[in-house]
PDB file of N, CA, C and O in Angstrom, chain B, residues numbered from 101:
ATOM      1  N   UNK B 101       0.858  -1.179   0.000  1.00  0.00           N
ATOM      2  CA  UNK B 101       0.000   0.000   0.000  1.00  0.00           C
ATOM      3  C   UNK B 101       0.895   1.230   0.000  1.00  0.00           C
ATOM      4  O   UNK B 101       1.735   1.449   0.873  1.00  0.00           O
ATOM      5  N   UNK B 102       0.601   2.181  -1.266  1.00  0.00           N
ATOM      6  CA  UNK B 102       1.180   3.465  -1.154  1.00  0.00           C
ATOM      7  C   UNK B 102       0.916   4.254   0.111  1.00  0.00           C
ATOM      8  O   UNK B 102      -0.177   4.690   0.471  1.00  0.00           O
ATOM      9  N   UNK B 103       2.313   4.395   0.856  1.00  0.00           N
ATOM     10  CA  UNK B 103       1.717   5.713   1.942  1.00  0.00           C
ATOM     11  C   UNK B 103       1.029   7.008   1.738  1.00  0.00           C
ATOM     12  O   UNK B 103       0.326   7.514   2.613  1.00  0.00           O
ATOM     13  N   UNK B 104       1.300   7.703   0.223  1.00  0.00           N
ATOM     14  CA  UNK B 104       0.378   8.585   0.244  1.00  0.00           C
ATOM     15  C   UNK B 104      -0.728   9.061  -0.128  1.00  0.00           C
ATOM     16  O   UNK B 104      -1.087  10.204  -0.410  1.00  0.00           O
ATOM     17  N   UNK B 105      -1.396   7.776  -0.098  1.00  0.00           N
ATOM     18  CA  UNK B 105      -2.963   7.474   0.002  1.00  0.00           C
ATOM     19  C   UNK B 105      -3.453   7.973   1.181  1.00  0.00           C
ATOM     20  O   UNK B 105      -2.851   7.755   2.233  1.00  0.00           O
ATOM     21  N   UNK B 106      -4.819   8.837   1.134  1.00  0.00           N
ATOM     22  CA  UNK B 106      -5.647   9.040   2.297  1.00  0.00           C
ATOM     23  C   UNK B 106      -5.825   7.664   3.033  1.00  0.00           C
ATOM     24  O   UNK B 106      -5.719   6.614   2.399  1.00  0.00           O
ATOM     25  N   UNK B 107      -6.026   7.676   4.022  1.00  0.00           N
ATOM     26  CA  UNK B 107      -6.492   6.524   5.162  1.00  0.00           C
ATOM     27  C   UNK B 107      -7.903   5.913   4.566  1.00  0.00           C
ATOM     28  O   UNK B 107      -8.378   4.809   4.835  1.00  0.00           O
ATOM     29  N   UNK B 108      -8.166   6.395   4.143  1.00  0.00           N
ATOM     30  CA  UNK B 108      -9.511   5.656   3.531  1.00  0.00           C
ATOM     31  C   UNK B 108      -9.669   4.899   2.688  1.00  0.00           C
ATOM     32  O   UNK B 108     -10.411   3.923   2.577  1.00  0.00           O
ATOM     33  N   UNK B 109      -8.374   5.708   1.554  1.00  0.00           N
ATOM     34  CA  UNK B 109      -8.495   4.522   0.138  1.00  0.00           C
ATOM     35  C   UNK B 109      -7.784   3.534   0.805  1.00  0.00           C
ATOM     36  O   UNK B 109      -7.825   2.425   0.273  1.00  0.00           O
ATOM     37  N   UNK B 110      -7.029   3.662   2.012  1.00  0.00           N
ATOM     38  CA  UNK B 110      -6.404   2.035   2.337  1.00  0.00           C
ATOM     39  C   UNK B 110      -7.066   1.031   2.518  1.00  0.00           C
ATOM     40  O   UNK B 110      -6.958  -0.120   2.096  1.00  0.00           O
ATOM     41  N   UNK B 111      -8.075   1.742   3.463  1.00  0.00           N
ATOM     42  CA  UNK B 111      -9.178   0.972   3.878  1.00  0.00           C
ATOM     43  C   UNK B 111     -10.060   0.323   2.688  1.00  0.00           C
ATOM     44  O   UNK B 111     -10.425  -0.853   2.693  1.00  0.00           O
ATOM     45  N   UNK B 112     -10.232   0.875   2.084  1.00  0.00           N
ATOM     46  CA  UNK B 112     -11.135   0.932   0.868  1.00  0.00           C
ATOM     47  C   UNK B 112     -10.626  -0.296  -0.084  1.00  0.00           C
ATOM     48  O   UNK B 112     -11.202  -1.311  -0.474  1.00  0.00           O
ATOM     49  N   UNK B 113      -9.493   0.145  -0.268  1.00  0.00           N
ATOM     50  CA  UNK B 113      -8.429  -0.768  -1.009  1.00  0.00           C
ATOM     51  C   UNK B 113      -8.458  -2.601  -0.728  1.00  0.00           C
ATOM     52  O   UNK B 113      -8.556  -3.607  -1.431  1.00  0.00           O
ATOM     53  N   UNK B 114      -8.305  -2.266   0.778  1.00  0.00           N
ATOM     54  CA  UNK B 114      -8.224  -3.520   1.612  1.00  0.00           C
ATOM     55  C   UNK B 114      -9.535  -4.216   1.508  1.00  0.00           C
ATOM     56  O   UNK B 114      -9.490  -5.423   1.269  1.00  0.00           O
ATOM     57  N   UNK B 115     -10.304  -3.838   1.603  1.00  0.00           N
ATOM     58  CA  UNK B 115     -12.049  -4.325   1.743  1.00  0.00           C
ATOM     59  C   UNK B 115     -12.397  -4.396   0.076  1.00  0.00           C
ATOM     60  O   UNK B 115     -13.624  -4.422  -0.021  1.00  0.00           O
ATOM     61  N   UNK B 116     -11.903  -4.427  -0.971  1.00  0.00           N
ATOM     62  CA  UNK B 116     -11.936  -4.666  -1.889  1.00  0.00           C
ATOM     63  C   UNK B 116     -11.257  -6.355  -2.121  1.00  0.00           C
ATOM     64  O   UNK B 116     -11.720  -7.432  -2.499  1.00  0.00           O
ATOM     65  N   UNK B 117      -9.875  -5.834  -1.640  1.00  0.00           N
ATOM     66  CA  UNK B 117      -9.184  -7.037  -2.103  1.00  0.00           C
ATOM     67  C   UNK B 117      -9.547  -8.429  -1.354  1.00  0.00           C
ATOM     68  O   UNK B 117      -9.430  -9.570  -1.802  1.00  0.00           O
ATOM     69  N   UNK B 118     -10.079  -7.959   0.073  1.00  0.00           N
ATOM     70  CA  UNK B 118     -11.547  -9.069   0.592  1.00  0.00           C
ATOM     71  C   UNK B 118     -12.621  -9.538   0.405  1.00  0.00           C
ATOM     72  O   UNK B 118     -13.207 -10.416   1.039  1.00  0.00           O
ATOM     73  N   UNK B 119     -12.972  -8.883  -0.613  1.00  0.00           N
ATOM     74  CA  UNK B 119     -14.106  -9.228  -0.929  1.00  0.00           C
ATOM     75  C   UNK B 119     -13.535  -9.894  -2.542  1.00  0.00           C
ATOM     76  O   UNK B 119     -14.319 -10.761  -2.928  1.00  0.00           O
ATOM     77  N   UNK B 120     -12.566  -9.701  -3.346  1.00  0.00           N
ATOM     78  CA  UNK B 120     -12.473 -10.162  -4.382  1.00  0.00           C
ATOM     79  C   UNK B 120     -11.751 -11.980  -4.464  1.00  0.00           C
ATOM     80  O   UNK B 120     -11.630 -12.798  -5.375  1.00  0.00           O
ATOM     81  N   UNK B 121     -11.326 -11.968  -2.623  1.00  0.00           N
ATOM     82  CA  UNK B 121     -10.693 -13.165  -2.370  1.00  0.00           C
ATOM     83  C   UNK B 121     -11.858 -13.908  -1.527  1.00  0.00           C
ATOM     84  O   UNK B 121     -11.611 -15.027  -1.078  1.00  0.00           O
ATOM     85  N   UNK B 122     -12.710 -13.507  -1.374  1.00  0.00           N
ATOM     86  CA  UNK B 122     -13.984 -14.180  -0.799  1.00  0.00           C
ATOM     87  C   UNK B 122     -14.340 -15.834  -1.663  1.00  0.00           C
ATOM     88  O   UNK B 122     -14.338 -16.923  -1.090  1.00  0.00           O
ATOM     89  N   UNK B 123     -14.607 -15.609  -3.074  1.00  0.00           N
ATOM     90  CA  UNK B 123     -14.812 -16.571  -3.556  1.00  0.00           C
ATOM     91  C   UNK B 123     -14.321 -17.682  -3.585  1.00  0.00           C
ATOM     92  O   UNK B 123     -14.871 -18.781  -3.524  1.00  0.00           O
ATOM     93  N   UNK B 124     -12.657 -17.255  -3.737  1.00  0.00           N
ATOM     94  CA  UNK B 124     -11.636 -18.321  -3.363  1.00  0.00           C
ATOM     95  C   UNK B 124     -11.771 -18.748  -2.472  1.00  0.00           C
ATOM     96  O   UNK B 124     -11.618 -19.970  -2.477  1.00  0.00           O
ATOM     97  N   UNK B 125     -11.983 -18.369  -1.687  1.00  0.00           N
ATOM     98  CA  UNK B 125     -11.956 -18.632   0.110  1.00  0.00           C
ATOM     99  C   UNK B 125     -12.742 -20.133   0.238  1.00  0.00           C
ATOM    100  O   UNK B 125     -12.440 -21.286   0.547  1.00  0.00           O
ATOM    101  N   UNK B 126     -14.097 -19.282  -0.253  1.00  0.00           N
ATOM    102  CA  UNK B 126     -15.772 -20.200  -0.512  1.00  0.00           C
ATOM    103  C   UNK B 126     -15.396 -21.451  -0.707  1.00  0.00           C
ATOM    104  O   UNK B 126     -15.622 -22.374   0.075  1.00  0.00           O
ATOM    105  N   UNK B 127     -14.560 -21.565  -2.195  1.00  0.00           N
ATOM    106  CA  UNK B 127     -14.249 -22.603  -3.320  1.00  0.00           C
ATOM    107  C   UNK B 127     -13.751 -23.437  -2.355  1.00  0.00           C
ATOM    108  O   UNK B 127     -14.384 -24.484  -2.217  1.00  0.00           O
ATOM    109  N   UNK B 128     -12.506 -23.226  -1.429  1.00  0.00           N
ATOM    110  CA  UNK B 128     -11.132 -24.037  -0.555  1.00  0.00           C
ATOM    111  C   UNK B 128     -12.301 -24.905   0.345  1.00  0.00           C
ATOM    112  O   UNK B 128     -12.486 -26.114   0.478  1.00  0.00           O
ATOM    113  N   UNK B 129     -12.899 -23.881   0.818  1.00  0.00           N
ATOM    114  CA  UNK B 129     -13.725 -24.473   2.005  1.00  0.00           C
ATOM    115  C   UNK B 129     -14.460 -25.976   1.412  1.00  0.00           C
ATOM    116  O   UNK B 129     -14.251 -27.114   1.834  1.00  0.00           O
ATOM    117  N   UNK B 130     -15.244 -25.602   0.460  1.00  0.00           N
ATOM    118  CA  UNK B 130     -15.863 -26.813  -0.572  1.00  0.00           C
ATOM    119  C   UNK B 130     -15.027 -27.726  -0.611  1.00  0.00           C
ATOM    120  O   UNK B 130     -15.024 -28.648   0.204  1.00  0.00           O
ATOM    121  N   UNK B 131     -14.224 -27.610  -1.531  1.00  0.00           N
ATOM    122  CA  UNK B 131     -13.430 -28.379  -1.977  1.00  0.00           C
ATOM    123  C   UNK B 131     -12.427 -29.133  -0.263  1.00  0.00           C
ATOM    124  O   UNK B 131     -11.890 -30.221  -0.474  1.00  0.00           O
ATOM    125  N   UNK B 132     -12.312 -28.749   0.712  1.00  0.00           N
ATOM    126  CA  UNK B 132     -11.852 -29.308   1.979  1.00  0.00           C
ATOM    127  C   UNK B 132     -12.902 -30.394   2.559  1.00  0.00           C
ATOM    128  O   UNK B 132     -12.615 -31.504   3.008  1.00  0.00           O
ATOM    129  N   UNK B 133     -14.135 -29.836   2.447  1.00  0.00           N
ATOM    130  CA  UNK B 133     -15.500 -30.283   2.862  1.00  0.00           C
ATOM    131  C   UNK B 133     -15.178 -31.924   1.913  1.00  0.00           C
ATOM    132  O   UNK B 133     -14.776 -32.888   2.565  1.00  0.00           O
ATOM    133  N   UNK B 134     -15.389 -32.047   0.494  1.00  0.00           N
ATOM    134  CA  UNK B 134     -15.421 -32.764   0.180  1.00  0.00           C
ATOM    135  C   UNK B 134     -14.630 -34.064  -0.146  1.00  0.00           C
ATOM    136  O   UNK B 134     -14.985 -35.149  -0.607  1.00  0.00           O
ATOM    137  N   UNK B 135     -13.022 -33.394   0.395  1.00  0.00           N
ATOM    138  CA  UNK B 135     -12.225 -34.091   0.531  1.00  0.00           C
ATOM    139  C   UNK B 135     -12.593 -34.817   2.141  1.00  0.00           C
ATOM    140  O   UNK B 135     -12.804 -36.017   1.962  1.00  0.00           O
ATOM    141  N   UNK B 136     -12.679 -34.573   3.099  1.00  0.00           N
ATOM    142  CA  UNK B 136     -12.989 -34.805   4.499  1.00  0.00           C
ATOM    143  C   UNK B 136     -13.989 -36.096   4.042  1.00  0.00           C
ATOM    144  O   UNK B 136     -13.802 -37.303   4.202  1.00  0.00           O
ATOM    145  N   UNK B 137     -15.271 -35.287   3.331  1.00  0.00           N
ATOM    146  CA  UNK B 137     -16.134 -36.642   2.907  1.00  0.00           C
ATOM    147  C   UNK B 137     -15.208 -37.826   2.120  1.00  0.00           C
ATOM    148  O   UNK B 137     -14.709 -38.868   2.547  1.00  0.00           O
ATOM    149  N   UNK B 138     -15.206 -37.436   1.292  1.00  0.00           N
ATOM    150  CA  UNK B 138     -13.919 -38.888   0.389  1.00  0.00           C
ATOM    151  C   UNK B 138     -12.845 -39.691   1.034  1.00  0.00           C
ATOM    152  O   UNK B 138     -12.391 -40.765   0.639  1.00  0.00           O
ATOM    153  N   UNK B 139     -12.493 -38.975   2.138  1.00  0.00           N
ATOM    154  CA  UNK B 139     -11.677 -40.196   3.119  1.00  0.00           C
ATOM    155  C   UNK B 139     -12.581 -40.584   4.306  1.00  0.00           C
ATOM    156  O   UNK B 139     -12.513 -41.653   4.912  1.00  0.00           O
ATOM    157  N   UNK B 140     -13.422 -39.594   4.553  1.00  0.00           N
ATOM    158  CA  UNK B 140     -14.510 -40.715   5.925  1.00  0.00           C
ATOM    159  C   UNK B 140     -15.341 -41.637   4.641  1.00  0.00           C
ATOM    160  O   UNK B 140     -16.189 -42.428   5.054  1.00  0.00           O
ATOM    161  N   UNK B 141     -15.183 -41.581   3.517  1.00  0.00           N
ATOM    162  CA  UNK B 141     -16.012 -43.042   2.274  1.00  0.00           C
ATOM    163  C   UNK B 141     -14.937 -43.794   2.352  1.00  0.00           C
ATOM    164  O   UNK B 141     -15.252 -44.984   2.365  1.00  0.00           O
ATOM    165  N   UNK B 142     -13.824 -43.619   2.409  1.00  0.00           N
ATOM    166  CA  UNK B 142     -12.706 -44.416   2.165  1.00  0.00           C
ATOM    167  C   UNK B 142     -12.312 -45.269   3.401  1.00  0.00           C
ATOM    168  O   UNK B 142     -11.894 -46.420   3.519  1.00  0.00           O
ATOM    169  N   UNK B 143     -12.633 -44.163   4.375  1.00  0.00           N
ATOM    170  CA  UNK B 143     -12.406 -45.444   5.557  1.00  0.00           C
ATOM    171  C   UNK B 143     -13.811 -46.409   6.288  1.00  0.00           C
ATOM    172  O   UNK B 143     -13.782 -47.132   7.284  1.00  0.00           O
ATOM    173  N   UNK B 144     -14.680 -46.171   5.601  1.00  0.00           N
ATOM    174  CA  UNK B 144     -16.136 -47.181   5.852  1.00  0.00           C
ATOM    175  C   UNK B 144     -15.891 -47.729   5.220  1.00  0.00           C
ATOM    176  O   UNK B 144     -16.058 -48.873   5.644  1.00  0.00           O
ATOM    177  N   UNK B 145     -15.228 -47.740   3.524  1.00  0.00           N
ATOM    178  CA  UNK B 145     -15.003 -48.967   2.561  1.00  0.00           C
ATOM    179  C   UNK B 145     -14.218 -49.786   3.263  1.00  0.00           C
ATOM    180  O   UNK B 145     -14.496 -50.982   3.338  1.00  0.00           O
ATOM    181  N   UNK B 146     -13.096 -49.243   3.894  1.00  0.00           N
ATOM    182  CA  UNK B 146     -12.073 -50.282   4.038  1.00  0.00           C
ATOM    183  C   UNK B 146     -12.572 -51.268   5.265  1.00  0.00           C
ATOM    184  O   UNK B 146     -12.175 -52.433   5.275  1.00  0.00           O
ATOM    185  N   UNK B 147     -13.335 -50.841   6.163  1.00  0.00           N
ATOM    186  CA  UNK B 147     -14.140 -51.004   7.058  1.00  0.00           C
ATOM    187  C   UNK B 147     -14.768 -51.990   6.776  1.00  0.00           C
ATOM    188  O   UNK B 147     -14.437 -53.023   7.358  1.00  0.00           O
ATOM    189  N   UNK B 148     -15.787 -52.042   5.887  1.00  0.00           N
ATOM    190  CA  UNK B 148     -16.743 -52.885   5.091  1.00  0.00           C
ATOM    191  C   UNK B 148     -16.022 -54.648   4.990  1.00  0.00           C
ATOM    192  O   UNK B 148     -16.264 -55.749   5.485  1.00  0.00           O
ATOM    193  N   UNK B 149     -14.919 -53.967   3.913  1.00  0.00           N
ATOM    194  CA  UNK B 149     -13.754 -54.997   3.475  1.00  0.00           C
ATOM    195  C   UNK B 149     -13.297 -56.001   4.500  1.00  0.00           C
ATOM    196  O   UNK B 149     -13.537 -57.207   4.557  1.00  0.00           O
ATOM    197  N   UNK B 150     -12.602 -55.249   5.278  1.00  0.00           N
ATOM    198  CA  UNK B 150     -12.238 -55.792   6.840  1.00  0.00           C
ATOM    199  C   UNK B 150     -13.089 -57.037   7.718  1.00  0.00           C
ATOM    200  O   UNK B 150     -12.729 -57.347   8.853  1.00  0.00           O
TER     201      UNK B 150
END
């Protein structure tokens, strides 16, 4: 961040670049979620097997 920006566009700046990384954020979370599911399937299969 340029220092001689008003205090606001920092702010401003910042709450932009949060909100433009929001989605990503969203996506990780999903995509964690569904990995978590795919190894608790993986360990009832093996379970099953057993």
């Amino acid at each position: 961040v340029r220092d001689d920006l008003p205090a606001g566009d920092v702010v401003r700046r910042a709450e932009v670049t949060r909100a433009r990384a929001e989605p990503a954020r969203a996506l990780v979370r999903v995509l964690r979620s569904l990995k978590r599911e795919a190894e608790a399937a993986e360990v009832a299969r093996q379970w099953e097997l057993w």
